[in-house]
VEXVOPA-248614 format. One record per residue (C-alpha): x, y, z; residue number from 1. Coordinates in Angstrom, 2 decimals, always signed. Layout:
REM residues N
        c1        c2        c3   num
         X         Y         Z   NUM
...
***
This chain:
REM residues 72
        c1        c2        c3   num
     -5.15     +6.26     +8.25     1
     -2.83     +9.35     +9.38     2
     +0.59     +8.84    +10.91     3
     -1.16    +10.34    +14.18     4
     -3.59     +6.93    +13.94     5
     -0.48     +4.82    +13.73     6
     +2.48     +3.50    +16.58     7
     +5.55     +1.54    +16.32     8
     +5.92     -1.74    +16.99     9
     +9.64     -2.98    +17.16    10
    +10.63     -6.63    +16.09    11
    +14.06     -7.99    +15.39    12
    +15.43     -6.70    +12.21    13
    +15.94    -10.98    +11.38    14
    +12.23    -11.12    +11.62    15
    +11.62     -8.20     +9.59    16
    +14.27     -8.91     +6.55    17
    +12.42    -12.68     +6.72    18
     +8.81    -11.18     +6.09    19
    +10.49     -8.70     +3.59    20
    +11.51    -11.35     +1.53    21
     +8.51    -13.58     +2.13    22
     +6.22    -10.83     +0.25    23
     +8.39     -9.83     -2.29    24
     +6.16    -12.62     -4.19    25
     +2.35    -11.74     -2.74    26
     +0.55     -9.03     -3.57    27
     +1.77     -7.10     +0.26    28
     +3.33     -3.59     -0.62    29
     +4.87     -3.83     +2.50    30
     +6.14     -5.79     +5.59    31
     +3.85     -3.27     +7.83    32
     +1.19     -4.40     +5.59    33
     +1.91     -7.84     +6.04    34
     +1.62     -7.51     +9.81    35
     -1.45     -5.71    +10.05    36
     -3.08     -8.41     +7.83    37
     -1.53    -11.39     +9.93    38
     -2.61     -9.29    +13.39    39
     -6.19     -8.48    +11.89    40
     -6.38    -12.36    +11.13    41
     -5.66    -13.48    +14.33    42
     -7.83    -11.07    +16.05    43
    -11.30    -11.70    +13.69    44
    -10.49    -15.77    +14.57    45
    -10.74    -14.61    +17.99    46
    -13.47    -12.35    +17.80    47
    -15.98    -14.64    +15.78    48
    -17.07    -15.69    +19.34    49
    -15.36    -13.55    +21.79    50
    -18.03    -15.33    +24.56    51
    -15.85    -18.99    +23.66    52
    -12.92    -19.79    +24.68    53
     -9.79    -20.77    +22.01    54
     -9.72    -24.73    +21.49    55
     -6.33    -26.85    +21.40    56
     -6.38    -26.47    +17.68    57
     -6.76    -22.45    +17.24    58
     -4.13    -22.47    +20.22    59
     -1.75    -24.67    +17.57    60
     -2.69    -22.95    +14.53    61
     -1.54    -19.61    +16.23    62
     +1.48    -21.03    +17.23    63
     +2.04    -22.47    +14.14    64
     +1.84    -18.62    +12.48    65
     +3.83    -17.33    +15.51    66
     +6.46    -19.79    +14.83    67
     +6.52    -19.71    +11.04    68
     +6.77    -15.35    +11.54    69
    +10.15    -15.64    +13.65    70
     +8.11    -15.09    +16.93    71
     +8.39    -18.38    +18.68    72
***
């Protein structure tokens, strides 16, 4: 993918030095790689049936990731 392909996306710099540390022991080669994995995730759970709506528990379980990534 080409820089032109790519935008920023700001987030607190608390949020990003927590994920920088998080994948210092995963395979991620960087926090921007991180994200675009967790966003990707989220998005295929949604888009597995885009004609349902999300239950209680997908609602929870992306709240959960939200919350454990600095967001909520």
């Amino acid at each position: 993918m080409s820089a032109q392909e790519r935008v920023t996306i700001k987030i607190p710099k608390p949020l990003y030095n927590r994920i920088n540390d998080i994948i210092e022991e995963t395979g991620f080669s960087s926090v921007t790689d991180f994200i675009v994995y967790v966003l990707r995730d989220v998005i295929a759970m949604r888009s597995e049936d885009s004609s349902k709506q999300l239950n209680q528990n997908e609602i929870e379980s992306i709240r959960q990731r939200l919350k454990s990534l600095g967001y909520l």
